[in-house]
N, C-alpha and C positions, 0 to 999 in steps of 0.2 A: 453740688458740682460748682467746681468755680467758674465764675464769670467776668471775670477781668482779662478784656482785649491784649493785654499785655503777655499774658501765656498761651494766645487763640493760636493752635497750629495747625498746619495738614500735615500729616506724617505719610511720606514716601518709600517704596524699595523700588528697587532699580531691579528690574529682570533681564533675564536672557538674553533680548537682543539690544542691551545698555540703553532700554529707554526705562523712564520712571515711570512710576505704578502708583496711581493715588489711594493710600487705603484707610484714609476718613479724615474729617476734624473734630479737633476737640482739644482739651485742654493741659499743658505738660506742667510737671509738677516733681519735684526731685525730694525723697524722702527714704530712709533707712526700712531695709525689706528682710524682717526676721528670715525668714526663708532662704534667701541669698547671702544671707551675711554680709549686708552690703550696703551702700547708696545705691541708688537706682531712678534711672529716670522712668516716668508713668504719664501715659497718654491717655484721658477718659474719652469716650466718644461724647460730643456734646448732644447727641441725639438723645442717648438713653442710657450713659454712663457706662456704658462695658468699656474692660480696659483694651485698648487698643495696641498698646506697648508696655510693656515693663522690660527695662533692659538694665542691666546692670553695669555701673563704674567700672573699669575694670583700668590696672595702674598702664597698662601697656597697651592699651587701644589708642588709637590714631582718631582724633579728633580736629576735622575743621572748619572755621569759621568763616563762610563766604558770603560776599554782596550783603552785612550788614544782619540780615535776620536769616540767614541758612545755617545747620550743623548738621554738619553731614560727616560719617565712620562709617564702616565695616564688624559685622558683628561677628561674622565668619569669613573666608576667601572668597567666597561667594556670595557674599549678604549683605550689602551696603545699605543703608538705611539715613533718612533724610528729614528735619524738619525746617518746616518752614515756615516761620513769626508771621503773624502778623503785624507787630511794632518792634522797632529795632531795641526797645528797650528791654521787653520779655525775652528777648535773643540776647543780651546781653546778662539778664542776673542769670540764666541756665548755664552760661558759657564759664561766669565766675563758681559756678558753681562746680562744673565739670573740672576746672582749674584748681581748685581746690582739694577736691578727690587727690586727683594725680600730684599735685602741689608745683604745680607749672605757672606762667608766668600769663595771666589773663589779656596781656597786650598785646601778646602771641596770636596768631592767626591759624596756628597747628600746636596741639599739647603732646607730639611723637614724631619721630621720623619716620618715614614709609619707608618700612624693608618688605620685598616679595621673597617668595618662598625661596627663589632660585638666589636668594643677596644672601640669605642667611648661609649657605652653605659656603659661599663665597668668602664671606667676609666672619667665618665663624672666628678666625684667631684673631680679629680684631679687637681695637679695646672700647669699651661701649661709650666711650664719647668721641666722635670722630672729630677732629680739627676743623672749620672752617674754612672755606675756600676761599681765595683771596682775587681779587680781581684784577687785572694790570689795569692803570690809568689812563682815564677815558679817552685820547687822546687819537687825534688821525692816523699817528703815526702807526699805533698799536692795534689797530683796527682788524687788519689781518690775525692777532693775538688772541685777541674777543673771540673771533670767529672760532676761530680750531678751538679754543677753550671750553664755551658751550658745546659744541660739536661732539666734544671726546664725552662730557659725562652725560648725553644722552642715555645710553645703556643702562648705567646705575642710579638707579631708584635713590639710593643716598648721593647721589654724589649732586642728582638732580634737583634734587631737595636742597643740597646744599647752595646751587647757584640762585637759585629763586630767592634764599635769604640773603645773599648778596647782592641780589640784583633789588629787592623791595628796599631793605633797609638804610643802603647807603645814597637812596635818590639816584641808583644807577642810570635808571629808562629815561628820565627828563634830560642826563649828561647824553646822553648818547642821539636823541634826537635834536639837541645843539650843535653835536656835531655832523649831523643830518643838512642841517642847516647850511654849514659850514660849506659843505662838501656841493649843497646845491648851488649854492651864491658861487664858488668856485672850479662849477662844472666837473669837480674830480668822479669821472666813471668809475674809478677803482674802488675809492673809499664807498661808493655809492652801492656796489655792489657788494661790496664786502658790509655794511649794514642789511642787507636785503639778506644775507644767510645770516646776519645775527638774530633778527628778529622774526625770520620762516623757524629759526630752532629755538626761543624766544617762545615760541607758540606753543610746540614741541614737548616745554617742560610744563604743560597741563598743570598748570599752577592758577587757582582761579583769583588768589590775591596779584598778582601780574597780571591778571585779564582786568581788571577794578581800573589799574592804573592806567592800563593802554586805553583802555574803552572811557573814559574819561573826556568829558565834551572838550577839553583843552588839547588834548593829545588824541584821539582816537586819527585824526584827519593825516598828524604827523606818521604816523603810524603806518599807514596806509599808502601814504607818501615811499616809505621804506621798501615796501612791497612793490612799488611800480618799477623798482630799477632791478627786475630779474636777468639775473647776467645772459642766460639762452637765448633772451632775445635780444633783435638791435635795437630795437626803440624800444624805450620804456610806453608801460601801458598807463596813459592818463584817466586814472580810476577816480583822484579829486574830481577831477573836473567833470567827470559824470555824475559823482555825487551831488555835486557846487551845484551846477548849471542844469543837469538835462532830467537827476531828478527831483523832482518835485513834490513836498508834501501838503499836499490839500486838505484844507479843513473845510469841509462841507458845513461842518454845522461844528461851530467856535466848540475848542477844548480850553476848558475854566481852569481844570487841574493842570497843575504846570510839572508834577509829577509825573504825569500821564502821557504828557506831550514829550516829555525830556525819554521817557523809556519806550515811548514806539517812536522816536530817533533813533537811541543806540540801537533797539532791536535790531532796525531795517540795518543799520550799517554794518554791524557784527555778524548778519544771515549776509549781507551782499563779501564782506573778509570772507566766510566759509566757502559762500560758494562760489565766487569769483574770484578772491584773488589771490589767496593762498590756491596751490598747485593740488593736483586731484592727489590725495595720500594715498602712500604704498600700503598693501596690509598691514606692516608691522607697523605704519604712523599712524593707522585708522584708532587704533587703542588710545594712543597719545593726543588726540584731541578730543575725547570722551568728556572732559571738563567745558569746553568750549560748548558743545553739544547742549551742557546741562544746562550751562549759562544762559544759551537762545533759550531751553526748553521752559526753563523756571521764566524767565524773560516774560513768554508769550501767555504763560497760565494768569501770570501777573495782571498784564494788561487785561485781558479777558475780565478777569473778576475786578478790576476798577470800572470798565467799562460795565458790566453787568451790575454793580450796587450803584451806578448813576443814572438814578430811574428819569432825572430829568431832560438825559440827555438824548437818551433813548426814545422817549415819547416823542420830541420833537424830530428826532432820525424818520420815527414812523409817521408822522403826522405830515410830513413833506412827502414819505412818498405816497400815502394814498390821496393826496391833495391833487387834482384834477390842474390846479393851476399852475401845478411846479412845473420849472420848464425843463425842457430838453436834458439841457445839459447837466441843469443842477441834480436831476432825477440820475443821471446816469451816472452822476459821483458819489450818491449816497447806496443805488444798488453794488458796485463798487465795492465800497469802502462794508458793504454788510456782506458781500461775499468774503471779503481777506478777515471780517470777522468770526465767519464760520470758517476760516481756514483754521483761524489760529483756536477755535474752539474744541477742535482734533488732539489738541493736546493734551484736552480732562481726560480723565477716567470717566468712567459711565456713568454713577454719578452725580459728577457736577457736571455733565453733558448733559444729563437729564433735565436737570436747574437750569440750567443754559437754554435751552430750548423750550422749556415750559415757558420761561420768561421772555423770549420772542413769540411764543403762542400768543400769551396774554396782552403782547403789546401791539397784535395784528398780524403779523407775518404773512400769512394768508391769502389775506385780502389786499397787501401789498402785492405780494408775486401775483396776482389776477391780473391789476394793473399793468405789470412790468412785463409780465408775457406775452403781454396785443401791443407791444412797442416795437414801430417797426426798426429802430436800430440795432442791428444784430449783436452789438459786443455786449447792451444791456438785455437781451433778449435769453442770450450765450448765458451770460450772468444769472439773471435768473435762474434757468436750468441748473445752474451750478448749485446754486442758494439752496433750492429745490429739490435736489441731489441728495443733500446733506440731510435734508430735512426728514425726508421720506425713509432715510435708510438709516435713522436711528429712531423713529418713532412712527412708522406706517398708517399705527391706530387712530395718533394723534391729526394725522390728514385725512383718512375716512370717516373721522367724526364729524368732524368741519364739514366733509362732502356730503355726509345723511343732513346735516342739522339743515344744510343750504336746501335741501328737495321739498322743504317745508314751504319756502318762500320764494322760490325762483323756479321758472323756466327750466327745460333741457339744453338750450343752447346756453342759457350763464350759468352752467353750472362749472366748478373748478376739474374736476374730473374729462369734463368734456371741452374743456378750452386746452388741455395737457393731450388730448388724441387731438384735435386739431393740429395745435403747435406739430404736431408728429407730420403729422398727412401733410400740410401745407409749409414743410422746411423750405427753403432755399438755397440749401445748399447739395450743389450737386453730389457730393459723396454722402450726404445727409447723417454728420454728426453728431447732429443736435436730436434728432431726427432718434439715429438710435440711441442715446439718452435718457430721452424718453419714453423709449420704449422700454427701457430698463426700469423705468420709475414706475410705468403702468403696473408690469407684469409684479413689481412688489407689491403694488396695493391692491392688485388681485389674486394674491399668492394666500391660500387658506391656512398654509402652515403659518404665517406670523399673525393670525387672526385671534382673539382672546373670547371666551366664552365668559358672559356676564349672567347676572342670578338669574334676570327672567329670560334674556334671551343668545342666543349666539352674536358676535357678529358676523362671522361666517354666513348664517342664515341670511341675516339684515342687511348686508353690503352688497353678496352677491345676489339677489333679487334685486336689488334698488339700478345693480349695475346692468342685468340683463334688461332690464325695462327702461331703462332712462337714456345709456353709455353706449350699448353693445352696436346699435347702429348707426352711431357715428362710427366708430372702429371700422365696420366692414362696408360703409358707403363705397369710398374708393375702391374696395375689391369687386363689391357686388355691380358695382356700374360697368366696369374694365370685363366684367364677363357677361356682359346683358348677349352676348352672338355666341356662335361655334368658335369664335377666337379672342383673342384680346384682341380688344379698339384702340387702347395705348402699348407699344412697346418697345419705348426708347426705355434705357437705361435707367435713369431716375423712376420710372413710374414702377418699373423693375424692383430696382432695391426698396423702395415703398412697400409695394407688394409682399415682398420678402418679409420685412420687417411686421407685417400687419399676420400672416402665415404663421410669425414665430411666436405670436402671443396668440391666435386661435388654436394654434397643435398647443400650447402650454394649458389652455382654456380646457382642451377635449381630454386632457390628460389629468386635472385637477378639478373638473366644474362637471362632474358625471352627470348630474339631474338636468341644470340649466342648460349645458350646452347640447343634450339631446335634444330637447325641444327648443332651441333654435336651428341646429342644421335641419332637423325635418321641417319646420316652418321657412326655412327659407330655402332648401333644399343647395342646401351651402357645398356638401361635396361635389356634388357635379358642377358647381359652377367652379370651385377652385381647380375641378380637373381641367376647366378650360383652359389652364394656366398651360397645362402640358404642349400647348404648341407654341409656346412663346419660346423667339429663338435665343432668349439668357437661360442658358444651360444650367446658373445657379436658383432662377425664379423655377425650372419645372422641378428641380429637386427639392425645390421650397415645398411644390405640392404634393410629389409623390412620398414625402414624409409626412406631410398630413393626412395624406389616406394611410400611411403607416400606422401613424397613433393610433389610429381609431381603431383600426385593425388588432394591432397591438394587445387591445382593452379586453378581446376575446369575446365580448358582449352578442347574445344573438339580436339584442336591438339592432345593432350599426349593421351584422352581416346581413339581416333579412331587407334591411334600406339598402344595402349595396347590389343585394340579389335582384332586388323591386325593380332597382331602379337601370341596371344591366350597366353598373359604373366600372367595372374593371372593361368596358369596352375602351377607354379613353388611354386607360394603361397597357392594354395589347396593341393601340394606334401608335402607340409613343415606340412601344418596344419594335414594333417592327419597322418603325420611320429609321429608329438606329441602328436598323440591320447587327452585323456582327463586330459593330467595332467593340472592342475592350476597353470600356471607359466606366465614368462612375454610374453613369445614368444605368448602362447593361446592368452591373453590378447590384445597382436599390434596389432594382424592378427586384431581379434575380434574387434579391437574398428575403423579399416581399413575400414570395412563393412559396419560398424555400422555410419560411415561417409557417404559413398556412399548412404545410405539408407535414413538420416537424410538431407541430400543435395539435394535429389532427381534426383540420375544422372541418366536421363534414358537410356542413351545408354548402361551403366556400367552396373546399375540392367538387362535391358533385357539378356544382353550376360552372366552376372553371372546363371541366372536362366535357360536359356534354356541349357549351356553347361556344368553347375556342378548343374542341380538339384538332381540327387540321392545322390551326396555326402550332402549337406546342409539338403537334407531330415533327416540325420541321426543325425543332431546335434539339441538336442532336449534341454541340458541344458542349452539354452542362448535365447530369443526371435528372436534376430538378421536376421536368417536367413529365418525363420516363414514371419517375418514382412516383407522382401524382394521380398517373393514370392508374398505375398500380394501386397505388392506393384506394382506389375510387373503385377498381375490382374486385379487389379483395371485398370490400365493402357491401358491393352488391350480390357476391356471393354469400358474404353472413346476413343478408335477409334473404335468400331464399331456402337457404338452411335453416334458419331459423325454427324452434319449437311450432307448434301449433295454439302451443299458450300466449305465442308472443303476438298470436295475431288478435286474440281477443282484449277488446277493449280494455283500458284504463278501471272502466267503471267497474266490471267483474271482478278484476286484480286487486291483490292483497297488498296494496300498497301506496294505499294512500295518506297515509305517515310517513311518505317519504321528504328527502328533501331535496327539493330540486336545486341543480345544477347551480342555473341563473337565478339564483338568490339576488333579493334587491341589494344593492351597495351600501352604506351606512348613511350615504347622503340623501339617495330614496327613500330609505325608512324616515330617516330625522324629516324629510321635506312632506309625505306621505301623516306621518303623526301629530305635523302641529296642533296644537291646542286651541289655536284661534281660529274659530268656527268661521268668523266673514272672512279672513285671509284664505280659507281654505275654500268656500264658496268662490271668492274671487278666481283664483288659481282653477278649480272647476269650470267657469265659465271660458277663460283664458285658453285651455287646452281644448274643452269644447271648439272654440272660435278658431284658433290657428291650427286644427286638426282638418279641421273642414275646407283650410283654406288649401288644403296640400299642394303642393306646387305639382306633382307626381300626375294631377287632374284623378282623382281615384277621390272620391264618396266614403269617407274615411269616419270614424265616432270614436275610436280608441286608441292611443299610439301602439299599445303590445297589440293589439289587432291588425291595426294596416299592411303591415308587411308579410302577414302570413296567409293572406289568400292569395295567393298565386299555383298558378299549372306545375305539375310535378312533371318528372320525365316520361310519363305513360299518358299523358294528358288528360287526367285527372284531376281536380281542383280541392280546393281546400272547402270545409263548410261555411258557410256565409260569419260574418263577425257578429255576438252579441251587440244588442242596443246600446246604446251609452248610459241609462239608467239599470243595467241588467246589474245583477252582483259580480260579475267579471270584471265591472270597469273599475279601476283603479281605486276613484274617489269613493266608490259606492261603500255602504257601514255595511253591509253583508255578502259573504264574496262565497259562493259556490267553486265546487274543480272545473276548471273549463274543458272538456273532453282533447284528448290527444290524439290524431289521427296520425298513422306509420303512413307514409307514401312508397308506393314501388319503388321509389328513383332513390331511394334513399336519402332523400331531404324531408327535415323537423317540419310537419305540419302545425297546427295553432301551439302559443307559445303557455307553456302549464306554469302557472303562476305558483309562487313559495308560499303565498298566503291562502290558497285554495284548502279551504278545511270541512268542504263536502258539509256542509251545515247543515244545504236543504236533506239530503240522506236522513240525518237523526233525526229533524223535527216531526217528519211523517206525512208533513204536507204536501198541498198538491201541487204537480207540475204548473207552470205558467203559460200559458198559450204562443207565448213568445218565445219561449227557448227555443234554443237552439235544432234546427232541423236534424242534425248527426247524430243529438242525445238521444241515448236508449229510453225506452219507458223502463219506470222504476219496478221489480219483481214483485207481486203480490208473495205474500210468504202463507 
């Protein structure tokens, strides 16, 4: 493969919505292609040689030459295609080479005239060399002449063409800005304005060899000059003088390349032309400065990648900010100046975004943003997040590495994870934008779908453990404090949307994190206290929490129903429903359509316990079918158990069906968490559930979590049989798991919960009962 910088390209298409598309580097190379019968240009990838382009000469393609190392053509109407040198010199023999093909004149800037489809019908009896356009003399007087000139061959594509070689070849732009000149020394408004539509249509003719010469450190200011005298207004807008004076480029830390510094100049003044002082374009102009567009785009990939192969510059960038002694202000120019770097790094493809970002990995990033996040000035703070933003949302894995490798050697409070939920909780700003930000950032790095599974381990597995142990109670301090009473202790506004914000990554948690977030709402007994939230008077905080008993609801799970059952938590959600009496608003609406789930799902444990312990209240809501249908439901129900066979009353153990599969099958993240292979992690985790089982908030004497919730009084008030011990084969962790007997209750509520893994073991082996089991267990049939 060849390796001379001189043919080093990135080759581009331009998609859909006219931005460019980077689809690799590597090396262009022009040679005769039996196949095509042809010259053809060929692009190897420099990674591993696949060819990346073969395209062929063709006499009638439209090729041009822009900003020195660009050639950029249309291979089809739709398919434009771009390379881009690395040395102006390798852009020059491809160029002589394309020239040659076609046998066009290499000093040329374009080897065709641009006809679109709609010119060719047009101008079909035309003769294929069209005349030249001639320009009247540059003169004040003719000023107004200019104008309509330009003006009229907007429309045509040749005619457009034609002015732009008029305008490049005969030194027109320099005449024209002396008479700029003229016109300013002389106060003339008229000529002043009639420049100001030369050069708005000037822009118009998307000509990128006329962008070279305006944007040109000698003229780009005159240029821009021209633009300040728009006739609609009375005063001209002083856009110099903001450039001159008010903006300012700062060099934090000296740029050596003068290259470098010369084109993040033009950049910024040709993005401040687009967006300020040429006029917002009509649709049909939006096309016609699609050149202009490429200009900035190519512009900013540029700068990017000088700045990125300047390893020297960059070390010292980061070496200042993690320096404890930089000051204030100097700190807040460099975080700064590394955000509008990650702006401008938006512009790779993925990538060299990749490359991009590896290379601020390795140069600290990190442990920079640690720094710059506990700073209490808000615009470097603001910054930060920004940086931070970027970082997370093209490489998530890449900062929950950092955050495991940190649990090695640090603390819960320095960790980067838990300094990013601070930053959250302790915003100051009262609408707290920052605020949600990061909450957006969080909920990415605890999002399982962008998590990668490596040979020995998940990180899914590894993150979310390290997060519920280490992370999770920072998250929910502030909520869990706010609900220590029967009501909230804060409930201004801000503590409010706080609130909100911390709700909307728990309901994302209970909906995504089945294993771990079980065992923490039972150990902290976290639903009831979110229901606290229900009497907070921000109407959008208690919908914050009646969609968190949603989710969980939602999940269908008989774990979360027999905690709700336990624990008499839809008592908080019929306080709320009845405080709203019958107004028609959204809160009636959630409750209402809450139910109206339970009911449509057919949870029967959920309907029996709603009916028997709030039927006079739902007696009384008579505007909605809902709670009618409930009731109904819940009788039906209890008329099919006392219908029922006489086979259905005899135990589990009798019945032919213990190859069945149960319902409530663990989830995929149960089993995977349930299987590990690491014996101490899984001891741990043993002792862990032991310890925070027993701690139950609920005060209940508890050994198993599928046990806790299902000894409770049925509606005949009768009880469930007491729970196996925690070493019994029922518990979870245990290596040998027997069927744990299933008792029908009158009332039509699931007595003990039949596990999927119950495979009646002790049955085949023949052995003998345990003096422990279970009181409800039959003795085994001698045969």
């Amino acid at each position: 493969m060849a390796t001379d910088t001189r043919r080093r390209v990135k080759l581009y298409t331009l998609n859909d919505d006219r931005q460019w598309d980077d689809r690799g580097t590597g090396h262009v190379s022009s040679s005769y292609v039996e196949r095509l019968k042809g010259m053809c240009l060929l692009v190897r990838a420099e990674s591993d040689g696949s060819l990346l382009l073969e395209s062929k000469i063709l006499i009638d393609t439209a090729y041009q030459k822009q900003q020195d190392t660009l050639i950029v053509w249309s291979e089809t109407d739709n398919y434009d295609l771009a390379l881009s040198f690395q040395e102006k010199a390798g852009c020059d023999e491809i160029w002589e080479k394309i020239c040659q093909v076609q046998g066009k004149d290499p000093s040329r800037d374009i080897t065709q005239d641009l006809v679109e489809e709609s010119e060719d019908e047009h101008f079909e009896t035309m003769p294929d060399t069209v005349p030249a356009i001639e320009l009247p003399a540059c003169e004040l007087s003719r000023l107004e002449e200019i104008s309509e000139l330009i003006q009229s061959v907007l429309p045509s594509p040749i005619r457009r063409e034609k002015v732009s070689v008029a305008l490049e070849n005969e030194g027109y732009l320099k005449k024209l800005i002396e008479v700029f000149h003229m016109c300013e020394d002389l106060e003339n408004t008229e000529g002043l304005h009639h420049l100001y539509e030369i050069f708005k249509n000037i822009f118009l003719l998307n000509k990128n060899s006329l962008f070279e010469i305006m944007f040109a450190d000698e003229m780009i200011f005159d240029v821009i000059g021209c633009l300040e005298y728009d006739p609609s207004l009375a005063q001209p807008t002083r856009h110099r003088k903001y450039l001159r004076s008010t903006a300012r480029f700062k060099e934090v830390i000296p740029i050596t390349n003068n290259a470098l510094r010369q084109k993040i100049h033009q950049t910024y003044r040709v993005q401040y032309i687009q967006d300020v002082v040429l006029p917002t374009p009509s649709v049909f102009e939006e096309n016609m400065l699609s050149t202009l567009t490429s200009f900035i785009f190519f512009n900013k990939v540029e700068i990017v990648s000088m700045l990125q192969d300047d390893e020297q510059y960059l070390t010292e960038l980061f070496s200042k900010l993690k320096d404890d002694n930089t000051d204030e202000i100097t700190r807040r120019d460099l975080v700064l100046f590394l955000k509008e770097f990650c702006i401008f790094s938006q512009t790779l493809q993925p990538l060299s975004r990749d490359s991009f970002f590896k290379t601020l990995s390795s140069m600290g990033i990190l442990q920079a943003l640690e720094i710059t996040l506990g700073v209490e000035a808000d615009d470097v703070r603001s910054a930060s997040i920004d940086i931070l933003s970027y970082v997370v949302e093209f490489s998530p894995s890449m900062v929950r590495e950092f955050i495991l490798q940190q649990s090695n050697t640090q603390e819960d409070d320095q960790l980067f994870i838990n300094l990013v939920i601070e930053q959250m909780i302790y915003d100051t700003d009262p609408e707290l934008g920052s605020a949600m930000q990061l909450m957006g950032i969080i909920r990415l790095l605890i999002d399982p779908e962008n998590m990668m599974a490596t040979v020995n381990k998940t990180e899914k597995t590894e993150f979310l453990s390290f997060f519920y142990k280490h992370s999770m109670h920072v998250l929910t301090a502030a909520l869990l404090a706010n609900t220590a009473d029967d009501k909230p202790n804060k409930d201004d506004y801000q503590t409010a949307q706080l609130l909100s914000l911390i709700l909307e990554l728990l309901s994302f948690c209970v909906e995504h994190h089945t294993y771990h977030m079980k065992n923490y709402i039972l150990s902290k007994d976290l639903l009831r206290r979110v229901l606290v939230l229900l009497k907070s008077r921000h109407t959008f905080l208690v919908l914050c929490a009646l969609r968190f008993m949603r989710r969980i609801i939602g999940l269908k799970e008989d774990f979360y129903n027999r905690y709700i059952i336990r624990g008499n938590l839809f008592q908080p959600i019929f306080d709320a429903f009845k405080q709203n009496g019958k107004r028609y608003n959204l809160l009636n609406s959630a409750i209402l359509e809450m139910f109206e789930f339970i009911k449509l799902e057919d949870m029967k444990a959920l309907v029996g316990h709603i009916v028997e312990n709030y039927q006079k209240l739902i007696e009384t809501v008579d505007y909605v079918q809902t709670f009618k249908s409930l009731k109904l439901r819940y009788e039906q129900q209890q008329d099919r158990h006392k219908d029922r066979s006489p086979l259905d009353s005899v135990p589990s153990l009798f019945r032919n069906n213990r190859f069945r599969k149960d319902a409530r099958a663990l989830d995929e993240d149960e089993e995977m968490w349930f299987n590990e292979d690491d014996d101490d992690e899984a001891g741990k985790e043993n002792e862990h559930q032991e310890s925070l089982l027993n701690r139950s908030p609920l005060g209940i004497s508890v050994k198993s979590p599928p046990v806790l919730l299902n000894n409770f009084t049925n509606g005949n008030g009768s009880s469930s049989p007491p729970p196996p011990p925690l070493n019994s084969p029922s518990s979870p962790s245990a290596p040998e798991v027997v069927e744990s007997p299933v008792k029908k209750q009158a009332g039509g509520l699931v007595g003990l919960v039949d596990y999927p893994d119950d495979d009646d073991s002790e049955e085949d082996d023949g052995g003998e009962e345990s003096d422990d089991s279970p009181a409800s267990k039959r003795p085994r049939l001698s045969t």
